[in-house]
Every structure is written in structure tokens, then in C-alpha cells.
SESE-455671 format. One record per residue: residue in three letters; x, z negated, y negated of N, C-alpha, C in turn. Coordinates in steps of 0.05 Angstrom, whole numbers, plus 5000, padded with zeros to 4 digits. Layout:
<nodes>
alaXZYXZYXZY ...
</nodes>
This chain:
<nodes>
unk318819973284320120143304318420383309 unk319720583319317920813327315920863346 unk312820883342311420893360310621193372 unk311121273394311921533408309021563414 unk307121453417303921543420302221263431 unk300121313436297821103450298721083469 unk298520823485298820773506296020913532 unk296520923551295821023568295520953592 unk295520603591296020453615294420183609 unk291120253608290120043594288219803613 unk289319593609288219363626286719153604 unk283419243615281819133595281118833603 unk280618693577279918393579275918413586 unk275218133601272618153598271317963574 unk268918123567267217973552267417633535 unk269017583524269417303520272017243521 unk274117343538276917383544278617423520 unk281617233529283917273502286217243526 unk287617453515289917363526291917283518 unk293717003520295216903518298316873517 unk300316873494302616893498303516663495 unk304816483517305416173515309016093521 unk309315933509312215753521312315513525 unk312515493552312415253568314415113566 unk315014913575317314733577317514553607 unk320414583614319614423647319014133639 unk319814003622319213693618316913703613 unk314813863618312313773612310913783572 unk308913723568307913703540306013963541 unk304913973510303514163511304914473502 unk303114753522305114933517305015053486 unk306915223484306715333449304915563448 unk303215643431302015933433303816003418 unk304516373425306216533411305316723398 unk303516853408300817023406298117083426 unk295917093408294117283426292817493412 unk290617543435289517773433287117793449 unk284517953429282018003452281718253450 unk283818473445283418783451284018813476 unk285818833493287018793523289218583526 unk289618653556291018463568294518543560 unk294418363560297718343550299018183568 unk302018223585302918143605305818183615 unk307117953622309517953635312617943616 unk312317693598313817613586316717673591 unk318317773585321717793590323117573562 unk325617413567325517223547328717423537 unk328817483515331817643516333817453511 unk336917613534339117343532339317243508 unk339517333486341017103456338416943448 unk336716973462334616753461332416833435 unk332817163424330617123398328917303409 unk328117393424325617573429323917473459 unk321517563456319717553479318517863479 unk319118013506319118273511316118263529 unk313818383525312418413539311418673545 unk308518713560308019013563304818983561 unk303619153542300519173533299619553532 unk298119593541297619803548298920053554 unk300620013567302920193575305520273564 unk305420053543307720013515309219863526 unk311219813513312519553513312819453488 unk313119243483312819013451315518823453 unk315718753430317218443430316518353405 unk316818093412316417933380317617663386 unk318817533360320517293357319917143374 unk321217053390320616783414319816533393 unk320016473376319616343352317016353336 unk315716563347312516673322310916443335 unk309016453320305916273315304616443311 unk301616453311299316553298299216393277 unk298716553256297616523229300616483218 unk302516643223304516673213305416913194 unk303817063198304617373196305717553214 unk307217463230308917593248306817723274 unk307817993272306418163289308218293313 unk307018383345308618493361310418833344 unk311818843355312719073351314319303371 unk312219483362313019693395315719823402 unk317219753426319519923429319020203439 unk320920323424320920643433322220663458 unk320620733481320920773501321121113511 unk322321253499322521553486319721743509 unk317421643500315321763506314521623531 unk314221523537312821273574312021173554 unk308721263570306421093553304820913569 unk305820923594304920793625306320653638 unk308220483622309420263630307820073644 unk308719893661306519753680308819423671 unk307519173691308718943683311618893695 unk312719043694315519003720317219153697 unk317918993688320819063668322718853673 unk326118863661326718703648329118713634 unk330318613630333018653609335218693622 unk337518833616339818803614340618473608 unk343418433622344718203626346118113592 unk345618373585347018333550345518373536 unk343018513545340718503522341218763512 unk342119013522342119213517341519433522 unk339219423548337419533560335819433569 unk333219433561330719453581330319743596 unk330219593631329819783653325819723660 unk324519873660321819933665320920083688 unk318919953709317520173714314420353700 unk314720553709312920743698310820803712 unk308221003710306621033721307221343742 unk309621383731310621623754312121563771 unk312521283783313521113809316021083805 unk317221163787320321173781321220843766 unk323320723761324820613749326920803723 unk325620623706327320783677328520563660 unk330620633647331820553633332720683592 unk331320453581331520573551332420303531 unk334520363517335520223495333820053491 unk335019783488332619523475331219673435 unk334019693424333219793408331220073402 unk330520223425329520383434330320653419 unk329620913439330521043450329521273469 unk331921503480330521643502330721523521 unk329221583551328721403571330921513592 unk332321413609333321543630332021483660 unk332421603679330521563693333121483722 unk332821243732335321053742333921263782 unk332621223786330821183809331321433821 unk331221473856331221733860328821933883 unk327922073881326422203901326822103924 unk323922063936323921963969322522053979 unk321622074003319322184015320522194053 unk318922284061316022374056313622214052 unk313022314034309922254021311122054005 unk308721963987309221823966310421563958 unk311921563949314021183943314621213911 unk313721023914313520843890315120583884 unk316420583857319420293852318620153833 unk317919903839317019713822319119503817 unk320519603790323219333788322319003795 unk324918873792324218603786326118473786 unk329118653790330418373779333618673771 unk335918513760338018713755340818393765 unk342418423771344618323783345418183759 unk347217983765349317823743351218093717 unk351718213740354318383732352618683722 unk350418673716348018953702349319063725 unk349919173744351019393751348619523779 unk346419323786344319333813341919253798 unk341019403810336919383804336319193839 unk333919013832332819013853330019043848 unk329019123875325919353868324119273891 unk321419383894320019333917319519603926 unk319619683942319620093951316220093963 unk314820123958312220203967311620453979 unk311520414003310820714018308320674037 unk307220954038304820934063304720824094 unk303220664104303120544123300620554134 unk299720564165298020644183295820684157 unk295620974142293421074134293520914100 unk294720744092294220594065297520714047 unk296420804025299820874013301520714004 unk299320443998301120233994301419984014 unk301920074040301519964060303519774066 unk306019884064309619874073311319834041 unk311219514043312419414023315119214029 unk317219364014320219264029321819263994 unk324619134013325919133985328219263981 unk328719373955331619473963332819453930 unk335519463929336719593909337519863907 unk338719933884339820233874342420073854 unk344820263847345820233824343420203791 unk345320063781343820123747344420433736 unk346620473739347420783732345820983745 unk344420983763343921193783346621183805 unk344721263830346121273856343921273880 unk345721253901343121193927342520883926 unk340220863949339120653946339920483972 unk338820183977339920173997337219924006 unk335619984032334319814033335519604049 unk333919324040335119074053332918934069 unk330019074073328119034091327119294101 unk325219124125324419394134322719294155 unk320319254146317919034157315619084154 unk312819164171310519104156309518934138 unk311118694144310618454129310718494100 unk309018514076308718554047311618394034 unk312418534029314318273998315118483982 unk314918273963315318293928316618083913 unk317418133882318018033869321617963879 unk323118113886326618083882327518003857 unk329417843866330817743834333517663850 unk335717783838338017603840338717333824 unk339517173836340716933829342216953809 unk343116633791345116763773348216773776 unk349016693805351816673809350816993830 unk349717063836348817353844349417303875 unk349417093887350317073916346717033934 unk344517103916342117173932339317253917 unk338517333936335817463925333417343941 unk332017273912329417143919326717293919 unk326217133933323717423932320417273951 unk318517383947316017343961315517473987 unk314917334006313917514034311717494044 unk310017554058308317504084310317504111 unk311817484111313917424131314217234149 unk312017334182311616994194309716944192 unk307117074165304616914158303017004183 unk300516834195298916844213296416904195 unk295516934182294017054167294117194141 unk292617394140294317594103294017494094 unk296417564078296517404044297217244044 unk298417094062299816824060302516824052 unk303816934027306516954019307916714013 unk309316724022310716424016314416534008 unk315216363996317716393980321116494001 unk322216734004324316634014327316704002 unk329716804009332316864002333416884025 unk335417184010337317234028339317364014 unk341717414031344017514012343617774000 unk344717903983344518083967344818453988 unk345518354015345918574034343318614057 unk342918414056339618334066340018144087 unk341818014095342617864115342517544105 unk342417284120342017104120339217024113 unk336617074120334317094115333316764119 unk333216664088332216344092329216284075 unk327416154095325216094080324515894064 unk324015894036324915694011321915494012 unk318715604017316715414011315715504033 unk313915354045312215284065310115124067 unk306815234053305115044049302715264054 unk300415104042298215254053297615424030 unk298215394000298015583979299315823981 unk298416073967299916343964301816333940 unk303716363952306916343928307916603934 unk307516693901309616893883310516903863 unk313017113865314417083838316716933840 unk318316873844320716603849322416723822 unk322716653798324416693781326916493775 unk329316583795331016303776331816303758 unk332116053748333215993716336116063714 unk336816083685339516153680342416003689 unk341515773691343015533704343315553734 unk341115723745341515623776340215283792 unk339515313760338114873776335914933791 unk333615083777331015143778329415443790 unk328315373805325715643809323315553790 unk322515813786319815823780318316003792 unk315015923800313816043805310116053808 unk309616213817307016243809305516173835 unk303216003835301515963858298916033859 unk297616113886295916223884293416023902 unk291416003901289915853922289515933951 unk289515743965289815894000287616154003 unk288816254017286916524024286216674009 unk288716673983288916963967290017163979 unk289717343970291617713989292117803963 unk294717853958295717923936296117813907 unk296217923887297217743866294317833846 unk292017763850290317843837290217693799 unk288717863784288217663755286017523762 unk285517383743282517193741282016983755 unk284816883771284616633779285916353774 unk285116123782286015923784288715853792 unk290215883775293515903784294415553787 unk297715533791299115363781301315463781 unk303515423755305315433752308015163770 unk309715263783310915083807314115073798 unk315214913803317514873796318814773820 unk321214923829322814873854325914843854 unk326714553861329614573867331414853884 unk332114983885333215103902334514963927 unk334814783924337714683938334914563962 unk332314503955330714383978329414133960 unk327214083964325413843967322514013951 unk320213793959318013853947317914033921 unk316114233914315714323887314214133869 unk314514213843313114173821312014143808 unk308514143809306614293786307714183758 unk307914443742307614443713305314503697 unk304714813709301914823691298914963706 unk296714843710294714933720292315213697 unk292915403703291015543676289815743692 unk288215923680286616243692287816403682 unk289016563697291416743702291116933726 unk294217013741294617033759296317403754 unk295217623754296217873751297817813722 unk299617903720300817863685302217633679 unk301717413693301817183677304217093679 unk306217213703309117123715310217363729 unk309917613719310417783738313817793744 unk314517753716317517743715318517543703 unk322117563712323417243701322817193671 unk321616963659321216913635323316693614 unk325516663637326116373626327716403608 unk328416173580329916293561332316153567 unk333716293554336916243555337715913562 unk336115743557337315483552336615363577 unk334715383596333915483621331915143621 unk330815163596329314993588326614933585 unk326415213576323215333566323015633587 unk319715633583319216033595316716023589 unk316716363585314216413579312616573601 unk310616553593307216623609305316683598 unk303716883607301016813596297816833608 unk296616673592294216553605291716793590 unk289516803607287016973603284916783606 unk284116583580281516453585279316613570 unk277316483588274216673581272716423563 unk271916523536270216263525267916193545 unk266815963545264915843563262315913548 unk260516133563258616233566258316563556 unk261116673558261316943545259717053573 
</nodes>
């Protein structure tokens, strides 16, 4: 495919570090490696609907390669033309048909460019005053809605005031569905599209305590999904609607940092205890977006282990 230049959005590994491209399984076993790498970090798996690609993002690129590859196969990533965005960040994800990947960029915008790649269009619209910034994370049943996190300045921090909203996929206005000091991230519509899941500090008595919630697609019916002493982000549901997934953090994290002690969590929607599936060193990258594949069986992740004594 056509490579439009170097990337320009580089998140380096440390000393001893690989990063990991894996497919998990909810029944448990061991996960698959798909690829790695000890040049940089590589991050935030997208699984494409017909089930043959794994879409990720490595230094401001975006890649895919066979959901199917091994190492020591031959099979190599291969870069999509993203018609010049060389600063793609981990918040992408597909079209409902697999016929667009929507991206954010390092110029705060939301874009949209051909899976097969392409020129970019730019979905997202001017805001202000002062600086805002749109970090996707999820697109509707029906492609036709983005949902995003709007980052704007707050008492003196620019990324202070973190809320959620949608826009059309076509372009249009936007429409927020929060409007809180309280941090949240990670929106995703459901797959019958009747809610959006998403991460908050909402309620927390101390920062950083995000815990899981949903509400309807207008911002109304506000229900809280986990409640524990760990930091939970990320809520991706499966294609089925049976399953969440998500990413945990150890008590008295603030934010979604790399380089830690994660667990991978698995949640009924409908209510009862979560999950654990998988315990690894992770955390930034490793779940940023929905990974799950079509069969709502498997998903991918990936892990950043350091050899022992690098």
C-alpha cells in the first residue's frame, strides 16, 4: 500500500521492551501472538467486521495485518494511506461495513479515510474558545454518529474538562451529552445502539477513580455499570451484546497510564460480578479501542513486557 511519509507520532519502547500484538479468547487458554516489535510501541487493535484484519496504530501510521498472522510467518504489517496524517494517535476505528476507518489526529480533529486508503476528510468541527481537542471512540450501529471525548481547558489545565459528545459521520454539528468536571472517556455505542458506554470519575471521592457507566445515546438515563476499588476503563461491547470488555487499573491510578499492571475484565451487561481474563504489563495502548472480532469470541490487545534485567 502507499506509504505517504514517516510517521511523526513516536511512542518509544524502554530498554528491554517488545510490544505485543495478541488474541485473547473469553473462555480462557493461552493468548495467540500476532506480532511484535522492539522499535516502538505499537497500539490499539481495531478487529475489522468480515473478521480478516487487525487495524492498529504505530508511530503516527496506521497498519493492518491478517488477524490470522504468526511470527515467523512472513507476513508483515502494512501501512494504510491515510492521505498524508502522519500523527494519528490510538483512538480510531472502523466503519460498521468496514469501509472506513475514522481517526484522530494530532491537529485535534476527527478524520475519516478509506480502509483501502486514501485522501483524508476531516468529519470534526471548530470550537473554541481556546483549544478542544476530539478523541474518537466509538461510531453507531447505523455508521451514521461518531462518539468522541471533547477536551477543553479547565481552571488553568487545557485538558482539564473532559465530556462526551457525538457529531454526524458525514459532518454536521455536534451535540454534547455531558457537561461535568468529572473526567470521562472512552464512548462506545452498544450494538442494538440503544446506549453508550463509557468511563467516568463520576461520584469518585478521590481522582482517578473511574469506574464504568451508560446512558442513552441523548445523554439521559445515566446508570452506573462497576463499582469497586480498582480504576476501570475502556468498556468495549461485544458484537453480540452478551459481553463488556475492559481494562483495569490498580487502586489509586489517575488516568490511563502505560507500564502497568493491568487486568483484562469481562462484564455481563445485564449485572453481576466481573471477570478476570488476563493479568499482563500494559495499560496506555493496550485496549484503547473496541477490539472484539466478529464472532464476539476472541479480541485483541497488546502487552509491553520488559525482559528481566534490561
Amino acid at each position: 500500500m502507499t506509504i505517504t511519509g514517516a510517521g511523526t507520532n513516536v511512542r518509544p519502547l524502554a530498554p528491554g521492551q517488545r510490544a505485543r500484538l495478541l488474541v485473547g479468547d473469553i473462555e480462557g487458554g493461552l493468548p495467540r501472538l500476532v506480532h511484535e516489535t522492539a522499535d516502538s510501541a505499537l497500539e490499539a487493535p481495531n478487529w475489522s467486521p468480515d473478521g480478516r484484519w487487525l487495524v492498529f496504530n504505530q508511530d503516527g501510521l496506521l497498519l493492518r495485518i491478517p488477524a490470522d498472522a504468526a511470527p515467523g510467518d512472513g507476513v508483515l504489517p502494512e501501512v494504510i494511506d491515510t492521505g498524508g496524517i502522519t500523527d494519528a494517535n490510538n483512538d480510531h476505528v472502523l466503519s460498521p461495513d468496514g469501509a472506513t476507518v475514522y481517526l484522530s489526529a494530532g491537529d485535534g480533529h476527527i478524520h475519516a479515510v478509506p480502509f483501502t486508503g486514501g485522501p483524508a476528510r476531516r468529519v470534526t468541527n471548530d470550537r473554541g474558545p481556546g483549544p478542544f481537542r476530539h478523541f474518537l471512540h466509538g461510531v453507531s450501529p447505523d455508521g451514521l454518529t461518531l462518539s468522541y471525548v471533547g477536551v477543553e481547558p479547565y481552571g488553568g489545565d487545557e485538558w482539564g474538562y473532559r465530556n462526551i459528545f457525538t457529531v454526524p459521520a458525514a459532518g454536521g454539528p455536534d451535540t454534547r451529552l455531558t457537561d461535568t468536571p468529572a473526567p470521562a472517556d472512552g464512548p462506545e455505542f452498544t450494538p442494538d445502539g440503544d446506549w453508550i458506554l463509557f468511563n467516568s470519575e463520576h461520584g469518585a471521592t478521590v481522582p482517578g477513580h473511574a469506574q464504568l457507566f451508560r446512558m442513552r445515546p441523548d445523554g439521559s438515563d445515566l446508570t452506573r455499570l462497576t463499582s469497586d476499588e480498582r480504576v476501570n476503563w475502556f468498556p468495549h461491547p461485544s458484537p453480540d451484546g452478551r459481553h463488556v470488555l475492559y481494562i483495569s487499573f490498580p487502586p489509586g491510578t489517575e488516568g490511563h497510564p502505560a507500564d502497568r499492571d493491568v487486568v483484562l475484565r469481562l462484564l455481563d451487561p445485564a449485572g453481576g460480578a466481573p471477570r478476570d481474563l488476563l493479568a499482563f504489563f500494559g495499560g496506555q495502548g493496550s485496549l484503547n479501542v473496541n477490539s472484539w472480532s466478529p464472532d464476539s469470541r476472541h479480541f485483541a490487545y497488546v502487552d509491553y513486557p520488559v525482559e528481566p534485567g534490561s
